[in-house]
C-alpha positions as CSV (number, residue, x, y, z in Angstrom):
1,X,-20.9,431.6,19.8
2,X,-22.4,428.5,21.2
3,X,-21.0,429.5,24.8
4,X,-21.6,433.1,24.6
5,X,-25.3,432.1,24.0
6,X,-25.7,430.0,27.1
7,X,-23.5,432.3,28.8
8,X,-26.3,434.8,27.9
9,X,-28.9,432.6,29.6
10,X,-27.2,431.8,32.8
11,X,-25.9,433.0,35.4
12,X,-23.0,435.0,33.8
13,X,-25.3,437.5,31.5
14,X,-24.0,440.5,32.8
15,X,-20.3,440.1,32.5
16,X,-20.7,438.4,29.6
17,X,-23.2,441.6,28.3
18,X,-20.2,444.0,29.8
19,X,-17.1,442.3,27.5
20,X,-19.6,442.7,24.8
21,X,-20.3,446.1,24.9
22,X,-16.4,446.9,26.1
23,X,-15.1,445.0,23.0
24,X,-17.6,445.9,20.4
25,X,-17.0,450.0,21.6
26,X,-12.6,449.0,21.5
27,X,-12.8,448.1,18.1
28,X,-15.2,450.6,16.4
29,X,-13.6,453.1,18.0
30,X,-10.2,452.1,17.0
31,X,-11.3,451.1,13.5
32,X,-13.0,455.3,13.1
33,X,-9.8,456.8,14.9
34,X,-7.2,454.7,12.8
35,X,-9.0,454.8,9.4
36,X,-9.1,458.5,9.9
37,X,-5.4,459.1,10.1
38,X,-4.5,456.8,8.0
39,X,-6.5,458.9,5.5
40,X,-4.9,462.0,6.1
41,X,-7.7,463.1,8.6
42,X,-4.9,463.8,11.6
43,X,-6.4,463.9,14.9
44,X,-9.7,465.1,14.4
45,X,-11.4,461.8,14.7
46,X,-9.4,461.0,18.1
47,X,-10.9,464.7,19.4
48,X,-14.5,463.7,18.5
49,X,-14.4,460.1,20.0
50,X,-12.3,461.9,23.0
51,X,-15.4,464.1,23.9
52,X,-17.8,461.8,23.8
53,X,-16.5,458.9,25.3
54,X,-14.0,460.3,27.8
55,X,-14.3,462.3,31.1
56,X,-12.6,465.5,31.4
57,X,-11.0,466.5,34.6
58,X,-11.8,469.8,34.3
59,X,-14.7,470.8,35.8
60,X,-16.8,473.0,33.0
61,X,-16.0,470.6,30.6
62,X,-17.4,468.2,32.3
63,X,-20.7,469.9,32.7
64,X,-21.3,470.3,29.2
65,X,-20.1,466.6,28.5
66,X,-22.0,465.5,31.9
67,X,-22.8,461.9,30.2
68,X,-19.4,460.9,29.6
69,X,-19.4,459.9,33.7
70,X,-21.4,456.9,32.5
71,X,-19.8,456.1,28.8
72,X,-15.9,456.1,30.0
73,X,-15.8,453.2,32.3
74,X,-16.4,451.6,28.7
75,X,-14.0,453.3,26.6
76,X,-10.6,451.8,25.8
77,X,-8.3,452.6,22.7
78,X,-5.1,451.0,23.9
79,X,-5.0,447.0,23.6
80,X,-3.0,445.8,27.1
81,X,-6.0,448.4,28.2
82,X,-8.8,446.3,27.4
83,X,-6.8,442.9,27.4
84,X,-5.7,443.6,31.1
85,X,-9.1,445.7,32.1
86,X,-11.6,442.2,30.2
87,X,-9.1,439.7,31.4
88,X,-9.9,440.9,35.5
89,X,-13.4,441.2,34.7
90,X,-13.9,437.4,32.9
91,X,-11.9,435.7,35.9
92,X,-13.2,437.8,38.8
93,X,-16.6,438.1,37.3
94,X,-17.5,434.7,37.3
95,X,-16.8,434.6,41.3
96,X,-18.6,437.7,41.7
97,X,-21.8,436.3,39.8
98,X,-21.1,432.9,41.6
99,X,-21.5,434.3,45.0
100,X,-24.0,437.6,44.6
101,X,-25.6,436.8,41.1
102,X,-25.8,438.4,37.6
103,X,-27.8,441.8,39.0
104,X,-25.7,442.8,41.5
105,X,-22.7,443.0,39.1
106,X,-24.8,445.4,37.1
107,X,-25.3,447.5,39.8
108,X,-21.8,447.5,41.2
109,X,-19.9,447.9,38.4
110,X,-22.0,451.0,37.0
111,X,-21.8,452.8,40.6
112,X,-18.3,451.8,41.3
113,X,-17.5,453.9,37.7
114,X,-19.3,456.1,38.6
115,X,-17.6,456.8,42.2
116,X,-14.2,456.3,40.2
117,X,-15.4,458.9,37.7
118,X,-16.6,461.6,40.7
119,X,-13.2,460.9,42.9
120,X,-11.2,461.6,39.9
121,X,-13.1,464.5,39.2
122,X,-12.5,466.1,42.8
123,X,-9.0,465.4,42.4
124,X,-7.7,466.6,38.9
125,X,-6.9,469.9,40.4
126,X,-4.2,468.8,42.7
127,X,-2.9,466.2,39.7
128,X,-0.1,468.1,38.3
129,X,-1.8,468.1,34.6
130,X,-5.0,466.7,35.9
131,X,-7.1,469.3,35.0
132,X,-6.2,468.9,31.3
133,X,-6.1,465.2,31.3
134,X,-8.9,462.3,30.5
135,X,-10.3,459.5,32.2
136,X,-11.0,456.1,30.5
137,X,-11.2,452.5,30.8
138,X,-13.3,450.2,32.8
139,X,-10.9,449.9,36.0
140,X,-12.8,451.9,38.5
141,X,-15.8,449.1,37.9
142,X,-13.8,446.3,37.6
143,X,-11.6,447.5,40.9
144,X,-15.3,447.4,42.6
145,X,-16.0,444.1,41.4
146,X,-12.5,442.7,42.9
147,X,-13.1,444.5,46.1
148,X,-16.9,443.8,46.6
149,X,-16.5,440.2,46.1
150,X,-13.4,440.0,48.2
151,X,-15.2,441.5,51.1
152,X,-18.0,439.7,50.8
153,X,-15.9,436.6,51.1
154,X,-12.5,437.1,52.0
155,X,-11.9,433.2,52.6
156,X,-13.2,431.9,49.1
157,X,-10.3,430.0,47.8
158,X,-8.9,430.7,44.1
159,X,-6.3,428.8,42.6
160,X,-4.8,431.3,40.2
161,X,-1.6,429.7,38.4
162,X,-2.3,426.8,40.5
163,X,-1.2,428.5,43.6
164,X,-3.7,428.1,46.5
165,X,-5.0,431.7,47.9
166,X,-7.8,433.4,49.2
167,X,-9.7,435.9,47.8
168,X,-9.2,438.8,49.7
169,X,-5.1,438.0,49.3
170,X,-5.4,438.4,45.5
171,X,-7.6,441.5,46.2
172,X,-5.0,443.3,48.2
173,X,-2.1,442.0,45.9
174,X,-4.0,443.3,42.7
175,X,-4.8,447.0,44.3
176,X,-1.3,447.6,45.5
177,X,0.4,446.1,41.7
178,X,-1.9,448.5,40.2
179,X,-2.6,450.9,42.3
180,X,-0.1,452.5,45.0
181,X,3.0,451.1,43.2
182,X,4.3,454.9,41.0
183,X,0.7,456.9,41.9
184,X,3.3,459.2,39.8
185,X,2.4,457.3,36.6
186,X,-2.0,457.3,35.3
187,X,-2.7,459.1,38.4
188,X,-5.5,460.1,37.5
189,X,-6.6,456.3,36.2
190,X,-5.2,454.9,39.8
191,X,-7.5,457.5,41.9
192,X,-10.3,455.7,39.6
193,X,-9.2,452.4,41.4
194,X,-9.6,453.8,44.6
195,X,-12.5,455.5,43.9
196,X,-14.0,452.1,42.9
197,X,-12.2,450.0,45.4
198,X,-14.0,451.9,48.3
199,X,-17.2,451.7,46.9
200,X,-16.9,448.1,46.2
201,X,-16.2,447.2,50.5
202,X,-18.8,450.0,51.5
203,X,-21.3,448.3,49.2
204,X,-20.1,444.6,50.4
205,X,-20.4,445.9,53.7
206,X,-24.1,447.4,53.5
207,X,-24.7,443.9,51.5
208,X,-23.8,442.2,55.2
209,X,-25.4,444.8,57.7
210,X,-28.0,446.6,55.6
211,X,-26.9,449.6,56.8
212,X,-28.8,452.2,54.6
213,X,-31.5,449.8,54.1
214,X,-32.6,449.9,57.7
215,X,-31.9,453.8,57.8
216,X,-35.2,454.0,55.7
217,X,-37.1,451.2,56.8
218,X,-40.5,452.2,58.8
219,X,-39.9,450.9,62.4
220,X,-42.6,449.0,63.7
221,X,-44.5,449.4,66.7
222,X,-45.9,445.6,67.2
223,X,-43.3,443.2,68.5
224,X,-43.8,439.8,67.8
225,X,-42.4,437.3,68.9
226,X,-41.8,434.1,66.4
227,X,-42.1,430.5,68.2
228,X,-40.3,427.7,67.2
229,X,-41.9,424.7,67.2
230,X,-37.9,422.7,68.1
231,X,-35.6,422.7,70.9
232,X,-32.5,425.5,71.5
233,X,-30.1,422.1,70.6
234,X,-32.0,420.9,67.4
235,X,-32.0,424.3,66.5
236,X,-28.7,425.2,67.0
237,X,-27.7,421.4,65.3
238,X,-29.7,422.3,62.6
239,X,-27.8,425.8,62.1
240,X,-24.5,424.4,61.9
241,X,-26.0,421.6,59.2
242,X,-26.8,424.4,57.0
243,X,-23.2,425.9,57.3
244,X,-21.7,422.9,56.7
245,X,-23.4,421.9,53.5
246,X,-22.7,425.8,52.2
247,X,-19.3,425.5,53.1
248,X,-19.0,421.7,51.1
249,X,-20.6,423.7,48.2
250,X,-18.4,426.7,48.1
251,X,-15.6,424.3,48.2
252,X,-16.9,422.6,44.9
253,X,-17.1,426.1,43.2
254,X,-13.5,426.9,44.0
255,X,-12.5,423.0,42.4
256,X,-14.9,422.6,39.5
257,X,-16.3,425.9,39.3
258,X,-19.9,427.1,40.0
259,X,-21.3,425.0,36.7
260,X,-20.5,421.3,38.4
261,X,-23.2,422.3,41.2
262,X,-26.4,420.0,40.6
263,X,-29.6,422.2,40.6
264,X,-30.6,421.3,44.3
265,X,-26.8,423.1,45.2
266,X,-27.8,425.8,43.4
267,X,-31.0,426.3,44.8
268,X,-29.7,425.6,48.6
269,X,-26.5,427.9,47.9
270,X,-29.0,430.7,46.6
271,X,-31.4,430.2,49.4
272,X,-28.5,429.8,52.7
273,X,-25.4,431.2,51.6
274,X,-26.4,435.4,52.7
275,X,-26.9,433.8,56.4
276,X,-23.5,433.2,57.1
């Protein structure tokens, strides 16, 4: 409790804030569904949760259950769902709020659902079954996560099992495990993924070039021109300081993790590490 306090606090509130809410919905839901037939109840506990927590691929359903777009990327009722679906989030999480902070993960894990949830709704038709099938589980997000982080640093170094290997290696290895292998079996869950993995490198990408920000940004008609007050060479030495020190720091994430950095790090790493 002590660490899911702090945790609260610092700089990995949102993920923790997401297992919390993805846990606490797992078991209440699994408590109501299985209390119910164990009861006698049958199924009709499992067809109330369905509705309200699930997205239909079929189209008029979905218009009269419109919110479940934003409630299933939260939904699990199968535990190697959840285990497998929180276990990605913890690990790559923590990178992700590393290297682009606590917000950002908000914001891409709600709109990488959410473009999970809307591919999967244009493609239930032409899943044999689709139409009649529903989507749960917080994969689409967490696939947006994995691919926003790896994009946005493709060279980070991980050390999962002890293994050395960069980010955007365990990115690609993890999309085509769960992903392309049998698109015969939870198709409908696996066009999720991709639904979530593009949005994850399109928002990565915009991150880096600000593409749609500049689309609406005013263009100016005063040019000015910004002096600097130091030579081309110092300048340029001075450029390549800063790189150096962000890259020294990085390297202490990936060994002791983003916790070891003194508060100056942190600071310099918040303040640098978007120029490069």
């Amino acid at each position: 409790m002590n660490d899911i306090r702090m945790h609260l606090k610092g700089t990995y509130r949102s993920m923790v804030i997401f297992l919390i809410i993805n846990i606490t919905i797992f078991l209440i839901a699994n408590l109501l569904v299985h209390a119910t037939n164990l009861g006698g109840g049958g199924d009709g506990a499992w067809v109330i949760v369905r509705s309200m927590m699930c997205l239909p691929g079929e189209i008029e359903e979905f218009f009269s259950h419109f919110w479940t777009l934003g409630t299933y990327m939260f939904f699990h009722l199968d535990v190697r769902h959840v285990l497998g679906n929180m276990l990605w989030l913890y690990f790559l999480g923590r990178i992700f709020c590393d290297l682009l902070g606590s917000k950002r993960m908000v914001t891409v894990y709600l709109l990488g659902g959410v473009a999970g949830g809307v591919l999967y709704l244009l493609m239930a038709p032409f899943i044999p079954g689709g139409q009649f099938s529903y989507l749960m589980g917080a994969s689409g997000s967490v696939m947006a996560i994995v691919a926003g982080v790896a994009t946005h640093a493709p060279d980070y170094r991980i050390y999962p099992f002890g293994i050395p290997m960069k980010l955007k290696w365990l990115a690609v290895i993890s999309f085509v495990l769960t992903t392309i292998i049998d698109m015969s079996s939870n198709t409908g869950g696996k066009v999720a993924h991709v639904g979530g993995a593009i949005f994850g490198i399109l928002w990565a990408l915009n991150l880096k070039n600000q593409w749609l920000t500049g689309m609406f940004k005013p263009k100016s008609r005063l040019n000015v021109v910004h002096k600097r007050k130091i030579s081309d060479t110092e300048y340029n030495e001075k450029k390549v300081g800063v790189r150096s020190r962000v890259d020294e720091i990085l390297d202490k994430i990936s060994r002791s993790g983003y916790d070891s950095l003194t508060r100056e790090e942190k600071d310099f790493l918040q303040k640098n590490h978007d120029k490069f």
